[in-house]
C-alpha positions as CSV (number, residue, x, y, z in Angstrom):
1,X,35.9,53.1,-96.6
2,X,33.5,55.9,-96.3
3,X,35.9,58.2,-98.7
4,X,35.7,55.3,-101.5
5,X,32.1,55.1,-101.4
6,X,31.7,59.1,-101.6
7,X,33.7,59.4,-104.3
8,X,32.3,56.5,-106.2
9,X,28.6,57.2,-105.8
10,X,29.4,61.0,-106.7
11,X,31.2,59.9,-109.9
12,X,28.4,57.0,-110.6
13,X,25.7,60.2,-110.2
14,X,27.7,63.2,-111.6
15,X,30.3,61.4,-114.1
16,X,28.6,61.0,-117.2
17,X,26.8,63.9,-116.9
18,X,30.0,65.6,-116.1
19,X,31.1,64.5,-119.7
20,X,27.8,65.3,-121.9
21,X,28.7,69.2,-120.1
22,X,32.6,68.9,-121.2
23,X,31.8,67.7,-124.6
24,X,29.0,69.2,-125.6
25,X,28.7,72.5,-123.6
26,X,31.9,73.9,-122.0
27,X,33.0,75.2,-125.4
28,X,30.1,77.1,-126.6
29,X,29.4,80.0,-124.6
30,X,25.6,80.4,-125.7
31,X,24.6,77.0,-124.3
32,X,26.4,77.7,-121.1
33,X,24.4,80.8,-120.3
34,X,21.0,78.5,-121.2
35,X,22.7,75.6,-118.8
36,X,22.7,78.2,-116.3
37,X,19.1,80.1,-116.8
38,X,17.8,76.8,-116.6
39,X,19.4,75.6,-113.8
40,X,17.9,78.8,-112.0
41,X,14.7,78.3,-113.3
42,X,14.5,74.6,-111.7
43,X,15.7,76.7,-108.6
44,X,12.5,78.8,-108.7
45,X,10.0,75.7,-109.1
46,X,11.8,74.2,-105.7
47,X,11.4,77.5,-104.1
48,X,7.9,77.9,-105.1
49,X,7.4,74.0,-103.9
50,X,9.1,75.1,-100.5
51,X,6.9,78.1,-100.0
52,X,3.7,75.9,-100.5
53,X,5.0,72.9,-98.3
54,X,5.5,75.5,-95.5
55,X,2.1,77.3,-96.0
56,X,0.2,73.9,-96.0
57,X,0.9,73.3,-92.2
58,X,-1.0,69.8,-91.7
59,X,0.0,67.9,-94.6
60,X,4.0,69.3,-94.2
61,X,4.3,65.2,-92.8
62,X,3.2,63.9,-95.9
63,X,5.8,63.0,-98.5
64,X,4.1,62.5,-101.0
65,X,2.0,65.9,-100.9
66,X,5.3,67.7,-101.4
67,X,6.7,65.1,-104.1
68,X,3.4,65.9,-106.4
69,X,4.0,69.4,-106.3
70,X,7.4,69.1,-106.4
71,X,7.0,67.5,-110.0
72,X,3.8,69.7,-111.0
73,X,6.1,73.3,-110.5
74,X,8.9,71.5,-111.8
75,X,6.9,70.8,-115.3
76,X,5.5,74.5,-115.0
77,X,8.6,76.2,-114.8
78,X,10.1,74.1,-117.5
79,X,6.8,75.8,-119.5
80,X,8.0,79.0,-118.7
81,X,11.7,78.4,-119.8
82,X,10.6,77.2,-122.8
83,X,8.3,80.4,-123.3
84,X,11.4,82.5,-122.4
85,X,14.0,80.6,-124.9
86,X,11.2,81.1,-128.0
87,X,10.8,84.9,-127.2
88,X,14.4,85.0,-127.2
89,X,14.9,83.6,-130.2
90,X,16.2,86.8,-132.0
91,X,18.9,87.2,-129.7
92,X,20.1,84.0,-129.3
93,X,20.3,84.1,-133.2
94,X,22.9,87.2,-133.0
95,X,25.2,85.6,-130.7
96,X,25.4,82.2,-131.9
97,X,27.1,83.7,-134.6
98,X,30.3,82.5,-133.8
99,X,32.0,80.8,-137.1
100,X,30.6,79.2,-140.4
101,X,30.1,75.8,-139.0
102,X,28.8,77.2,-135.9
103,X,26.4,79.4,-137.4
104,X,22.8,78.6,-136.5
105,X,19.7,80.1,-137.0
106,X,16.6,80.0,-133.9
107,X,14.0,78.8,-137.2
108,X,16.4,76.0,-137.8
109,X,15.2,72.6,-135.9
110,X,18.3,71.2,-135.0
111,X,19.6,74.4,-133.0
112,X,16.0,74.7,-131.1
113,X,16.5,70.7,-130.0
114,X,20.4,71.9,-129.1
115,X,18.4,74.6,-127.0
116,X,16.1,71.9,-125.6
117,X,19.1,69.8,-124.6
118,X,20.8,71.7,-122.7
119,X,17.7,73.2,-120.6
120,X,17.0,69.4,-120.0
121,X,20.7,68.7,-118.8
122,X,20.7,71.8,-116.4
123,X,17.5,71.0,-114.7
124,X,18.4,67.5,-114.2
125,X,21.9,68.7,-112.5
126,X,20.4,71.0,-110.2
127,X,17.6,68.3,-109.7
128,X,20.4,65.6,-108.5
129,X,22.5,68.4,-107.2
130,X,19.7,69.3,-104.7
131,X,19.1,65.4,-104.5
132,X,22.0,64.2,-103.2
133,X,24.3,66.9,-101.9
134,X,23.1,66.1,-98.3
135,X,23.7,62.3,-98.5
136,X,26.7,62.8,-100.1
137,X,27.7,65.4,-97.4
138,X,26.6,62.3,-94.4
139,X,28.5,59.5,-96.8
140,X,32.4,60.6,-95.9
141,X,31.2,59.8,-92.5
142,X,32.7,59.1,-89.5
143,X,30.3,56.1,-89.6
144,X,29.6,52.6,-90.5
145,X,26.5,51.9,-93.1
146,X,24.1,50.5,-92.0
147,X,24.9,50.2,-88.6
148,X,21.5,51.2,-87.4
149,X,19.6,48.9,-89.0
150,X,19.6,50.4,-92.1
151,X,20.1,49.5,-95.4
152,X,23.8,49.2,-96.7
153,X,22.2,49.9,-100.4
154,X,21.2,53.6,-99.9
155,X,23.6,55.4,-100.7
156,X,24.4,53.3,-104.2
157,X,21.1,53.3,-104.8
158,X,20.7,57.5,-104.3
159,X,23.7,57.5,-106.8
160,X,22.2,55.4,-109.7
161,X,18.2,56.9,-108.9
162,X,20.0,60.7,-109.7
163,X,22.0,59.8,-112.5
164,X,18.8,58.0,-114.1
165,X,16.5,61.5,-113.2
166,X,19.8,63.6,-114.4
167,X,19.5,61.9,-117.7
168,X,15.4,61.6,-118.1
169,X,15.7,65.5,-117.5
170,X,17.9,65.8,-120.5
171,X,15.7,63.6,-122.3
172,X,12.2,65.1,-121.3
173,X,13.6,68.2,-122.5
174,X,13.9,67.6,-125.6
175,X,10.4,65.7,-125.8
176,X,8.8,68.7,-124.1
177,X,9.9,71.2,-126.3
178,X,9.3,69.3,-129.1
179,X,6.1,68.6,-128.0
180,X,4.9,72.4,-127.8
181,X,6.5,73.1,-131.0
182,X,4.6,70.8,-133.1
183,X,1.9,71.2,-130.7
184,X,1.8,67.5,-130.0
185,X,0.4,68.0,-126.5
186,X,0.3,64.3,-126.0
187,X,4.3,64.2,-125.6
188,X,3.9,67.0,-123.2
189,X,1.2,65.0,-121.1
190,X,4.0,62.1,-121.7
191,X,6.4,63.8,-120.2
192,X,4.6,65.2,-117.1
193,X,3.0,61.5,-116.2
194,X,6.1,59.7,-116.8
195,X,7.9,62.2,-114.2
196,X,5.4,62.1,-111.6
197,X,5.2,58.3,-111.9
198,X,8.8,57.9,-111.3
199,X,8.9,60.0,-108.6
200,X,6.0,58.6,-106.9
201,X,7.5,55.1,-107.5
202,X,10.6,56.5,-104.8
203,X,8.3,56.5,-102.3
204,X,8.8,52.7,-101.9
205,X,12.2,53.4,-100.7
206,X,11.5,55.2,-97.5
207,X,10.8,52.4,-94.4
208,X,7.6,52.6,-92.8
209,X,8.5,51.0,-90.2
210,X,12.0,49.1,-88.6
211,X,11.0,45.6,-90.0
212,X,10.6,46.6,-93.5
213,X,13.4,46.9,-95.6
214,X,13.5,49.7,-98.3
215,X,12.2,48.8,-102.1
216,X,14.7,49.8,-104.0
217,X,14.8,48.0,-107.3
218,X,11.2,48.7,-107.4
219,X,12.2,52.2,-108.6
220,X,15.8,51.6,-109.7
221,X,14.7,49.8,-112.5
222,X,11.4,51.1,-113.6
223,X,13.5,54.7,-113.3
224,X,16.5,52.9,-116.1
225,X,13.3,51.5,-118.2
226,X,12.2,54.8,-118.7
227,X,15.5,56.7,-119.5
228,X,16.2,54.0,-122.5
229,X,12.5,54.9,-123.8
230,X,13.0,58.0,-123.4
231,X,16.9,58.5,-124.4
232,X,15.1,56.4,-128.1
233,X,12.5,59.0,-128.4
234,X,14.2,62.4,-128.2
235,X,17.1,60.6,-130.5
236,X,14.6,60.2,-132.9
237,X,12.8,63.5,-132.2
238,X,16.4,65.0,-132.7
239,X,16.7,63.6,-136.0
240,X,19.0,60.4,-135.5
241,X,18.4,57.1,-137.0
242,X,19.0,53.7,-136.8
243,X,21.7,54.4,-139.8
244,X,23.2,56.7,-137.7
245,X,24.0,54.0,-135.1
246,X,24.5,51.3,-137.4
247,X,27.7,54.5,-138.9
248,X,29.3,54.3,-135.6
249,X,30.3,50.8,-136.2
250,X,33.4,50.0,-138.0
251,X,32.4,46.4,-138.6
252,X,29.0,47.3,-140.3
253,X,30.6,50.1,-142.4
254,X,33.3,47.5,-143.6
255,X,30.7,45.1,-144.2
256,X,28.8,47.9,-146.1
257,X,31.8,48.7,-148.6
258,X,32.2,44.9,-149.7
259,X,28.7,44.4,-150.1
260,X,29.0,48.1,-152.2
């Protein structure tokens, strides 16, 4: 039973972002070298974060000390990646020339929110990588869930609270490096308090105590709220509309072509 559950709560966390890298990454060399940088880069921020929670000797008991500046280093080393893709604009323009439809240029908007996608997606798979690989490493057992006392629900709900922070870090992404682009530093700001509220709201899903019971939809849903607003804003940011999504529907094109 144990075996079911791991495997089920890894493909709930990992599975579609499993597909968004087969589809719209493996094949393109250029955006797997940025999936990686950025991946390292999220690395740094948590090393930086360590080296801070271990310096700070009497607040290392307080959660929520390292969770803020967890999030704050995460959002500054995002900064920096962003700084680093821009001043590396010239080269990235010389080796995404791969084909005539896969030509792109650094000056042309589409390729720089391709950029920010990916930088999004690899942050938010080291983020749930890092999130989960221990509770995925206790799931296989030998044990029985919740046979401490504890709640049954944890391990489902780690599974759906990574794949939501997997996705919002694809999605912020975008929004941040749109954000300094245009020099709208009110997406930016967005961005930043959305992430720190989230992550603050999974603090209701530790137990203070044996009697209370751990709040998970309290930050389950909140956390799905936000990657819907968000997924809608860096769609539009990227350039989709709502004709595009009216196009994927057989139905309303049919309708289209009698009306036409």
């Amino acid at each position: 039973m144990t075996v079911m559950e791991f495997f089920g709560c890894t493909f709930i966390a990992f599975g579609p972002p499993f597909a968004l890298f087969v589809f719209t990454i493996a094949r393109d060399p250029l955006r797997i070298i940025v999936l990686i940088a950025s991946g390292f880069f999220w690395l740094l921020s948590l090393l930086v974060s360590s080296i801070l929670w271990y310096a700070v000797v009497p607040l290392r008991e307080q959660l929520v000390f390292g969770l803020v500046f967890s999030v704050l280093f995460q959002e500054a080393f995002r900064f920096l990646f962003y700084k680093l893709l821009r001043k590396a604009d010239d080269g990235l323009q010389k080796v995404s020339q791969t084909g005539q439809e896969m030509h792109m240029t650094p000056r042309d908007i589409t390729n720089k929110h391709i950029m920010a996608y990916v930088s999004g997606l690899g942050f938010g798979i080291l983020s749930g990588a890092f999130s989960t690989v221990n509770v995925l490493a206790d799931m296989v057992g030998p044990g029985t869930i919740g046979i401490y006392g504890d709640s049954k629900y944890f391990f489902v709900a780690t599974a759906f609270l990574t794949l939501s922070f997997i996705l919002l870090h694809t999605f912020w992404g975008v929004i941040f490096f749109n954000g300094l682009d245009k020099k709208q530093y009110y997406m930016v700001a967005l961005v930043v308090g959305s992430h720190m509220l989230l992550s603050c709201l999974t603090l209701l899903n530790q137990r203070t105590s044996s009697r209370d019971s751990p709040l998970y939809l309290a930050s389950i849903l909140p956390a799905y709220v936000m990657t819907v607003i968000m997924g809608v804003l860096a769609y539009y940011i990227a350039g989709g509309s709502l004709a595009n999504v009216r196009s994927c529907f057989p139905c309303g094109n049919a309708r289209k072509y009698e009306i036409d």
